[in-house]
C-alpha positions in Angstrom: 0.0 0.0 0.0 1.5 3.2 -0.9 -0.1 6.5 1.7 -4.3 5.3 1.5 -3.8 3.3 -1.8 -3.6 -0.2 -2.8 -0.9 -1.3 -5.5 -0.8 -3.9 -8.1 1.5 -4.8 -10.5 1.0 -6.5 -13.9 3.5 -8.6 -15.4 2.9 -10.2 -19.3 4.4 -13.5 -19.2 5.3 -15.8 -21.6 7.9 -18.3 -20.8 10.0 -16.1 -18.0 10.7 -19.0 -15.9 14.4 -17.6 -15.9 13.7 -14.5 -13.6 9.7 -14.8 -13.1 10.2 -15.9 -9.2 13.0 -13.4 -8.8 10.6 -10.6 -10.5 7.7 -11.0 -8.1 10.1 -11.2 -5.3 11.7 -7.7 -5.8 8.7 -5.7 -6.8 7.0 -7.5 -3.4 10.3 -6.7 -1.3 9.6 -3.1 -2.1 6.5 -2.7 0.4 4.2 -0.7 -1.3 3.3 -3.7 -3.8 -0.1 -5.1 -2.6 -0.1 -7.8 -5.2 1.9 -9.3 -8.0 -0.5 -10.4 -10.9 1.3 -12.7 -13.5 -0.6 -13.0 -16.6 0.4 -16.5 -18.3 0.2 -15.9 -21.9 0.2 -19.8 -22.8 4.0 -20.1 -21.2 5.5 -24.1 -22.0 7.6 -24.2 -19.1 7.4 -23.2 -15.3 6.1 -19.7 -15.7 2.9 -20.4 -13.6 4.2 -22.6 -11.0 7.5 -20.7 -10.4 5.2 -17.2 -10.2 3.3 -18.7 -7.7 5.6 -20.1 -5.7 7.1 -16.5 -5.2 3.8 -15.4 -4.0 2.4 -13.9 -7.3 -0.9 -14.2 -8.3 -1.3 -16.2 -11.5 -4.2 -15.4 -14.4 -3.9 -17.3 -17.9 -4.7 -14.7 -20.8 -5.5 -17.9 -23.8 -5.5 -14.9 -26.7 -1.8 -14.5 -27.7 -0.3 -11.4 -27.7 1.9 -8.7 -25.6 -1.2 -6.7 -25.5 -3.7 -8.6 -24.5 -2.1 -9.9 -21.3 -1.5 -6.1 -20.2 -5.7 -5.4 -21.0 -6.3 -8.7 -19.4 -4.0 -7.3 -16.0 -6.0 -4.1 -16.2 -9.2 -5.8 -16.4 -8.6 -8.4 -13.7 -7.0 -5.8 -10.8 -8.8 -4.8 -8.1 -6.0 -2.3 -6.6 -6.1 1.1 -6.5 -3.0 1.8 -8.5 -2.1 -0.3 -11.2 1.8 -0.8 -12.1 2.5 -2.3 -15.6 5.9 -3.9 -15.7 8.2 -6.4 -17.5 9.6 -9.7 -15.5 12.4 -10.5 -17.3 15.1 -8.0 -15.2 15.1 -5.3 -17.2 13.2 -2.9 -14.6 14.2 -2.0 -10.9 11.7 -3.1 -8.6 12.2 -0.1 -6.4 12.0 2.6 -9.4 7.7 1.3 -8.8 8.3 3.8 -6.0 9.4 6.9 -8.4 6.0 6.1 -10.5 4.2 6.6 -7.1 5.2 9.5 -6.0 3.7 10.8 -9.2 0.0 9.3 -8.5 -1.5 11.7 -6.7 -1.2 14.7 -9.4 -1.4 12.5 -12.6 -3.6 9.7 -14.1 -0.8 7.8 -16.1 2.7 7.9 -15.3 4.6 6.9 -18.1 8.3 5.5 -17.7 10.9 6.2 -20.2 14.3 3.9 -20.6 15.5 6.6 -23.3 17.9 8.9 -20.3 21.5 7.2 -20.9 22.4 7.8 -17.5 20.0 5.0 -16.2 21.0 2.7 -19.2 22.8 0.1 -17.4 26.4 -1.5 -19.4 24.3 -4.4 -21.7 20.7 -3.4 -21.7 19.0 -3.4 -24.7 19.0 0.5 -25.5 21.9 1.1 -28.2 21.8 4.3 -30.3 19.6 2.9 -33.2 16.7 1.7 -30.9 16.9 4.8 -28.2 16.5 7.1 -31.6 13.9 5.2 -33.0 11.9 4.8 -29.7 12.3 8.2 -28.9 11.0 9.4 -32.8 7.8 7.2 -32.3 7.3 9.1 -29.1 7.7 12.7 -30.6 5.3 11.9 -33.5 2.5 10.9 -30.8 3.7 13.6 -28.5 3.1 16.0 -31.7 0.2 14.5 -33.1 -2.1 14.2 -30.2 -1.0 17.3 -28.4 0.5 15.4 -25.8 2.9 15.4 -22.9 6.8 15.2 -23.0 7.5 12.2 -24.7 10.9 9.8 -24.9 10.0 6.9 -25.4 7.1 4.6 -27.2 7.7 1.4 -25.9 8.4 1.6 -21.9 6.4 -0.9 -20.2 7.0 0.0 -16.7 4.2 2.7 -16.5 1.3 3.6 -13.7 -2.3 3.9 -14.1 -5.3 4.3 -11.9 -7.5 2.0 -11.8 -10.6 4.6 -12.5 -8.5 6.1 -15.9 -8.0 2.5 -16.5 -11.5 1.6 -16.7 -12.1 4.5 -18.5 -10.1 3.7 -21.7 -10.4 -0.4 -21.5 -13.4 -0.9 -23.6 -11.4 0.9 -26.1 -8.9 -0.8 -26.8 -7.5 -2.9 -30.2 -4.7 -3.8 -30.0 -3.2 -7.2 -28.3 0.0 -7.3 -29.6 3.4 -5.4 -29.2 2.5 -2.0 -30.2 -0.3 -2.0 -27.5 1.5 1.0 -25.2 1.4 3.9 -27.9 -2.6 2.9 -28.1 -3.1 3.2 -24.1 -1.5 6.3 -24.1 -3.8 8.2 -27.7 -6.7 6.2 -25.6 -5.9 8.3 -22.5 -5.3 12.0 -24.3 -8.6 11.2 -25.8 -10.4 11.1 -22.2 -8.2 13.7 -20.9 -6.3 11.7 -18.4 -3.6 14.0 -16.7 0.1 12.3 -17.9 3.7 13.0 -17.1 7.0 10.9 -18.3 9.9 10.6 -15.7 13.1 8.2 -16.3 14.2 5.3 -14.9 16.6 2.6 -14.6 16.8 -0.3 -17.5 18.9 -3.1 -17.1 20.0 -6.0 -19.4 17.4 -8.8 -19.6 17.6 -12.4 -18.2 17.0 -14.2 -21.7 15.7 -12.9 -25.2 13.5 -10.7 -25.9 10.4 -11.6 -28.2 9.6 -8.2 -29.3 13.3 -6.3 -29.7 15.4 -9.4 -29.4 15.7 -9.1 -33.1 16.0 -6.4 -35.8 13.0 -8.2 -37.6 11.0 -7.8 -34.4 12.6 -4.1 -33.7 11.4 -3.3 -37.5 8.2 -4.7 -37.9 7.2 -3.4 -33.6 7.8 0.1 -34.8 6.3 -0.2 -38.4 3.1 -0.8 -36.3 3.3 1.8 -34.1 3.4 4.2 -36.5 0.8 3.1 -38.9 -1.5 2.6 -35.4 -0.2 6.7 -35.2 -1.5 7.4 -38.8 -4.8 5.5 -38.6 -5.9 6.8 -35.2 -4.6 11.1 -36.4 -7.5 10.5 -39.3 -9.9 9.2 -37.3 -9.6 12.1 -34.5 -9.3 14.6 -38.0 -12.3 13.3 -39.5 -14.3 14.3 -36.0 -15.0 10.3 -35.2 -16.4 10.2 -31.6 -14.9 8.2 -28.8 -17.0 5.3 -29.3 -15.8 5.0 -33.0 -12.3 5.4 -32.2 -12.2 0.8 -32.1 
């Protein structure tokens, strides 16, 4: 619990049996962390059972897709604060606390692994991908009038529970450009949104999103055509509940 609010944490899992137990221990360890939900996205090996055994609370998500298991973490928490993050070492369970003391003045506090001080030696940040995550950002920063914007693709973000509700039935997308759409989705109900840096480490295994240029390519080809679609939509005057 963090001052009168009750904190959850969402990690997207799909075979992270290397660090999963380690994950939920350190964002636990932290104090403020109420519960640890892992969403199993169809893992084959000991995601669920090691998850659990670390005390995290386990939820299978059967549609596959980065996406989907972060709507299906939103939908299923009951906490007051909800923490999106990754369980495969790249965050700092403690940096939850930096995202907190944020909650009471905004809606969505966004993370951003783009600052090169907090780039730890290995992590999965060099110059190509910090431009091209930082470029995405700009063009939705830009072209939806919204906050200061580094980076596209942070996970480790906040949300109330209340804002999160508010732009669920909204979403379309359940795969890896699913974090650009939560953030149009919250300028459109005027959630209140700030971006502050933090620490990102190198991973424990491969990634399936960046852990290849095809993947880096084809993840931000997405993004930007999901930038382009949802600009004409908001240009052509189509109301909220048009915007799926």
């Amino acid at each position: 619990m963090y001052l009168d609010k009750t904190v959850a944490v969402v990690f997207p899992a799909y075979n992270e049996e290397q660090h999963i137990e380690t994950a939920v221990r350190e964002f636990l360890s932290t104090k403020v962390v109420d519960t640890v939900y892992v969403i199993d996205n169809n893992s084959r090996d000991r995601t669920a059972e090691l998850a659990r055994r670390a005390g995290g609370t386990v939820i299978h998500e059967a549609r596959q897709g980065y996406g989907y298991s972060l709507r299906r973490g939103l939908e299923e928490a009951r906490e007051d604060l909800i923490v999106l993050a990754e369980p495969d070492g790249t965050f700092v369970g403690r940096d939850t606390l930096k995202l907190l003391s944020y909650s009471a003045e905004f809606d969505l506090v966004l993370g951003t692994r783009t600052s090169k001080e907090l780039i730890w030696e290995g992590a999965n940040m060099g110059y190509f991908l910090r431009i091209g995550n930082v470029v995405v950002a700009k063009l939705l920063e830009l072209g939806f009038n919204g906050p200061l914007m580094t980076d596209c693709g942070c996970t480790f973000r906040l949300i109330h529970r209340e804002a999160a509700h508010k732009i669920l039935p909204y979403f379309t997308v359940g795969k890896s450009h699913f974090l650009p759409e939560m953030v149009i989705l919250a300028l459109h109900q005027k959630l209140s949104i700030i971006e502050i840096p933090l620490n990102y480490k190198p991973r424990v295994g491969e990634s399936k999103i960046t852990g290849t240029w095809k993947g880096i390519f084809s993840t931000g080809i997405r993004m930007v055509l999901l930038l382009i679609i949802y600009r004409l939509k908001i240009s052509f005057g189509w109301p909220a509940r048009n915007l799926k």
